[in-house]
N, C-alpha and C positions, 0 to 999 in steps of 0.2 A: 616294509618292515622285513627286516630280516633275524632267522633264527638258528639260534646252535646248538645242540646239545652235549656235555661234554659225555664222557663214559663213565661217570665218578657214581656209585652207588644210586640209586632212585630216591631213597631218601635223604640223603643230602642235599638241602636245602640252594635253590640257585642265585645268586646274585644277579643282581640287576647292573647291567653294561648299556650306554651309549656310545656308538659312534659319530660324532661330528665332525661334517662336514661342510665344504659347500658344494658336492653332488660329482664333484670335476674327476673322473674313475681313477687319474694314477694319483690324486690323493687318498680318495673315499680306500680304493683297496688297500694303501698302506696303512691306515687306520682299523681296518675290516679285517686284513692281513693276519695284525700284532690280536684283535681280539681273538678271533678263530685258532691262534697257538694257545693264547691263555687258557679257550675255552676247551682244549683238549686236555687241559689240566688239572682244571679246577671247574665244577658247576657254574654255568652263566645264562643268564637270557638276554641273547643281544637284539639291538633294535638301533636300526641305522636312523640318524633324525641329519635330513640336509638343509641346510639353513640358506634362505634368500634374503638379501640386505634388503630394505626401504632406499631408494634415492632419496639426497643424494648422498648417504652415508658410506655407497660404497666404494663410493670413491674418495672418501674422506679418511686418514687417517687417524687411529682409535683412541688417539690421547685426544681429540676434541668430542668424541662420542659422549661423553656422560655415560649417562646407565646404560647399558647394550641392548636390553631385551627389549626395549621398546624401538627398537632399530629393527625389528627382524619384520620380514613382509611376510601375509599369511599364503602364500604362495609355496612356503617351507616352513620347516618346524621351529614351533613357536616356544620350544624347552620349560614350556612349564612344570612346576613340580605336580609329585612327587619325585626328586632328584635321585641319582641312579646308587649305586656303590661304588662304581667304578664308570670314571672318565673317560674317553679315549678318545684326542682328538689332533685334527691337522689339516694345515693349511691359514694362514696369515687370519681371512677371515672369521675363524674358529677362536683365535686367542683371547679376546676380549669376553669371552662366554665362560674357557674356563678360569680366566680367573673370576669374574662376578660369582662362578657358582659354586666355587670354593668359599667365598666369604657368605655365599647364602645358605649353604649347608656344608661346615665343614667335614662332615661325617664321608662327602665324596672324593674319593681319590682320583684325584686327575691327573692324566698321561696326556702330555701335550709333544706329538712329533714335529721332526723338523727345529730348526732356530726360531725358537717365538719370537725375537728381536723385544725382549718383556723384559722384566726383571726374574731372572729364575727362580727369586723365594716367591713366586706367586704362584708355583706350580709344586706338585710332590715328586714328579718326576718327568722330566725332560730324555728324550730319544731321538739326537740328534744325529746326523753323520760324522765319523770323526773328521772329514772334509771342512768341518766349520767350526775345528777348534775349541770348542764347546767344555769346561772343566768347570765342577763342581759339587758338593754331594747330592744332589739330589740330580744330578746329569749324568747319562748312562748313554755314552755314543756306540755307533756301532756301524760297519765298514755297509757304505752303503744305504741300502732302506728298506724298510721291514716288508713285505707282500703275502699275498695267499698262495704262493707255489709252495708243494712241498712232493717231496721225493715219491710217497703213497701217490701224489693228484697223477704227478707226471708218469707214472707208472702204467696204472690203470688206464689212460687216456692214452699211452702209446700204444697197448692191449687193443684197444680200438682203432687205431688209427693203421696198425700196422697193414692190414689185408689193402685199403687203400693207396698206398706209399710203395706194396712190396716189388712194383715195378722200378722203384727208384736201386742203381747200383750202390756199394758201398766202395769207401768208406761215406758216410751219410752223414751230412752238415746241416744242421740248422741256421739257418740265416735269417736274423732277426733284423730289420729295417727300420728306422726312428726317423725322425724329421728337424726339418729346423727349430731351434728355439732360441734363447737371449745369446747363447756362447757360441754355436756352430750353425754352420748355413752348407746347403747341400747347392753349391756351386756347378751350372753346368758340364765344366770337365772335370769336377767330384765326381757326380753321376756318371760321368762317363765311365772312369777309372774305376769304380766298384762294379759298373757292367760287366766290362772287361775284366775284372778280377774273376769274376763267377764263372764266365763262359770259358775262362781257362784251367780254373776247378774244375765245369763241367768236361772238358775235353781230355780232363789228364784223369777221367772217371768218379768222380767223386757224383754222390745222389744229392741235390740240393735242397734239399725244405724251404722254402722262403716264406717267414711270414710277417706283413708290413704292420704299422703302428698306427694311432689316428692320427698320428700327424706326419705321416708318409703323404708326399706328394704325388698328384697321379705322373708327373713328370722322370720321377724316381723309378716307379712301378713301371712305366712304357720304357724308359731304357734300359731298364733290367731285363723286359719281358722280348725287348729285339734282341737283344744280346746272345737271351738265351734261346732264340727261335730253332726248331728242330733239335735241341738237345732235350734227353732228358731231365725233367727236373720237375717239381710243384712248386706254385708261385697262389699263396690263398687271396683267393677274390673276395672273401667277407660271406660265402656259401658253406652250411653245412657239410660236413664230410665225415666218413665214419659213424656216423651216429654223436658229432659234437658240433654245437654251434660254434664253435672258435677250436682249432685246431694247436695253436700255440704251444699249454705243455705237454702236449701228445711229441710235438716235434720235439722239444726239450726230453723229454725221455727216449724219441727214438734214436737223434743224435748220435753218434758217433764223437764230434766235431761242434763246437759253435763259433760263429763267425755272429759280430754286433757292432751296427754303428756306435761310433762313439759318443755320438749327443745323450744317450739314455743309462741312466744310474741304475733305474730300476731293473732294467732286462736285463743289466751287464751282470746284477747283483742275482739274479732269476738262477739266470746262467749259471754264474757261479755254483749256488746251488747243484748242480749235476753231480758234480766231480770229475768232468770232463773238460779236455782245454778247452779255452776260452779267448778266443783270438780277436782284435776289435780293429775295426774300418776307419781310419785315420777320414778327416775333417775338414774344413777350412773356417779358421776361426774368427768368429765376428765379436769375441769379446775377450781380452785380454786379463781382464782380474776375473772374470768368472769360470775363465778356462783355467785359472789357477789352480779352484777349486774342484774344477775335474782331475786336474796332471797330483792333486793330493791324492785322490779315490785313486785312481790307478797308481801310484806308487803304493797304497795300503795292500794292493789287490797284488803286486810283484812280491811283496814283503812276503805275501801268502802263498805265493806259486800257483795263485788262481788264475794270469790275464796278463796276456802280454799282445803289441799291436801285432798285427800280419803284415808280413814282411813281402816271402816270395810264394811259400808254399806253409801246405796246414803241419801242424808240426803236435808230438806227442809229448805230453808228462802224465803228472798223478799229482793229485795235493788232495785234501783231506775238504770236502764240500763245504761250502760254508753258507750257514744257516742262521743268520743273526738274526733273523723272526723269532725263532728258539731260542734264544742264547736273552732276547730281551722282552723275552715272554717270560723263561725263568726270573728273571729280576724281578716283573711285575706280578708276578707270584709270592715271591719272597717277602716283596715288600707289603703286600696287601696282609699276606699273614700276621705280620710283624704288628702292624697297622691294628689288626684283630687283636692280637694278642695285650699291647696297650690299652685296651678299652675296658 
């Protein structure tokens, strides 16, 4: 269980928040993400509930399901009532829960991320990427996807991480490393070509921050790590540092510079957040209509002057950070009130 407290008077009364999931961290945080904004806004008490399917349901798509809740294994949470105020939830196996739990209590306002692939009057509001085209009134897309980075976290965490890193020269680049998944594949002379992209960073002076994703391969990480053999640089092994178990938005705040593979929306979107450029590591693509859906998210992200790929060397602007965890936490503010205000 997890909890939050917002800074909204003591006596103000907190509302009851779930987040659902199925446990898997770069959904559970973008659900956990969008709460923890709201909850700096408004009184909540959040409580993460991860859900584990029954075989062989979970492999089974939801329109043969029948009722859902008897699908769920007691291995994860079993969403019994008393049902919350407020919904929040993401990832495919989540959908079928909040619509039942809407019709079981419609008093809960349910935020469902991502494309539920549903009919969207079964939800009160939808927080899709605008990558997936997604229109309608109860849909409120937003560039990218919502997380728990926020400009205070990265702040603080670079506060700490600094005394650690101060060997590194500037200008100082964070290099975030993602892995393969459906659309992009980290192809042997990939790997190669972003080695050799760093170590010629490193050699023309720049401090590198590297820090890999869990779906970095150790193959990614050993060509990186010869590449950059006797230069300066930190490359995180998954070891404390600074007084932080994960180094990540400490390096986002110490940044100068971000450098990100292209496979990852979420980090590109982290990133974003700084205010700082935002430069991304080209790819070799294993999927043609899904990389569609990438080549949209980066034209949003050009539109903005947040992200353009890296070419030959790191290069400077300015664009105004951009915080759609904010931006769709206010919504889901608005709308709750609203919501109050009818009753």
């Amino acid at each position: 269980m997890t909890q939050s407290d917002s800074s909204d008077p003591a006596t103000a009364p907190k509302r009851e928040c779930w987040v659902v999931t199925d446990g898997r961290a770069g959904i559970e945080n973008q659900a956990l993400g969008l709460a923890e904004a709201i909850a700096r806004r408004l009184p909540l008490r959040l409580t993460v509930k991860r859900i584990v399917l029954k075989a062989p349901w979970r492999n089974l798509p939801r329109q043969v399901w029948g009722e859902p809740f008897s699908k769920l294994s007691s291995e994860g949470a079993l969403l019994r009532p008393p049902y919350p105020d407020l919904w929040i939830a993401c990832g495919r196996a989540s959908v079928p829960f909040t619509m039942a739990v809407k019709d079981r209590n419609p008093s809960t306002f349910t935020v469902q991320l991502q494309n539920p692939r549903a009919p969207l009057a079964a939800f009160d509001l939808v927080v899709p990427p605008t990558h997936d085209g997604l229109a309608g009134a109860n849909v409120f897309p937003i560039v990218g996807s919502p997380g728990r980075a926020t400009l205070e976290k990265m702040q603080a965490d670079a506060a700490l991480l600094a005394l650690s890193l101060a060997h590194l020269p500037s200008p100082r680049v964070g290099v975030l490393i993602g892995g393969p998944n459906k659309v992009y594949r980290f192809s042997k002379s990939r790997r190669a070509k972003i080695a050799m992209t760093l170590r010629e960073l490193a050699d023309n002076g720049a401090g590198l921050m590297i820090t890999p994703s869990r779906r970095t391969e150790p193959e990614t990480l050993r060509a990186i790590a010869e590449a950059l053999e006797g230069r300066p640089h930190f490359l995180w092994d998954g070891a404390p540092l600074g007084g932080l178990d994960n180094p990540y938005f400490g390096i986002l705040g110490l940044a100068e510079h971000v450098l990100v593979t292209a496979d990852s929306v979420n980090m590109t979107t982290e990133a974003a957040l700084t205010g700082k450029p935002v430069q991304m590591l080209a790819l070799d693509t294993a999927n043609a209509v899904g990389a569609e859906k990438f080549a949209r998210f980066r034209k949003d992200l050009r539109k903005r002057r947040v992200a353009r790929f890296f070419t030959d060397r790191l290069r400077r602007w300015s664009y105004e950070p951009l915080d759609e965890t904010a931006r769709a936490a206010e919504e889901v503010v608005r709308r709750l009130n609203a919501q109050r205000d009818a009753q």
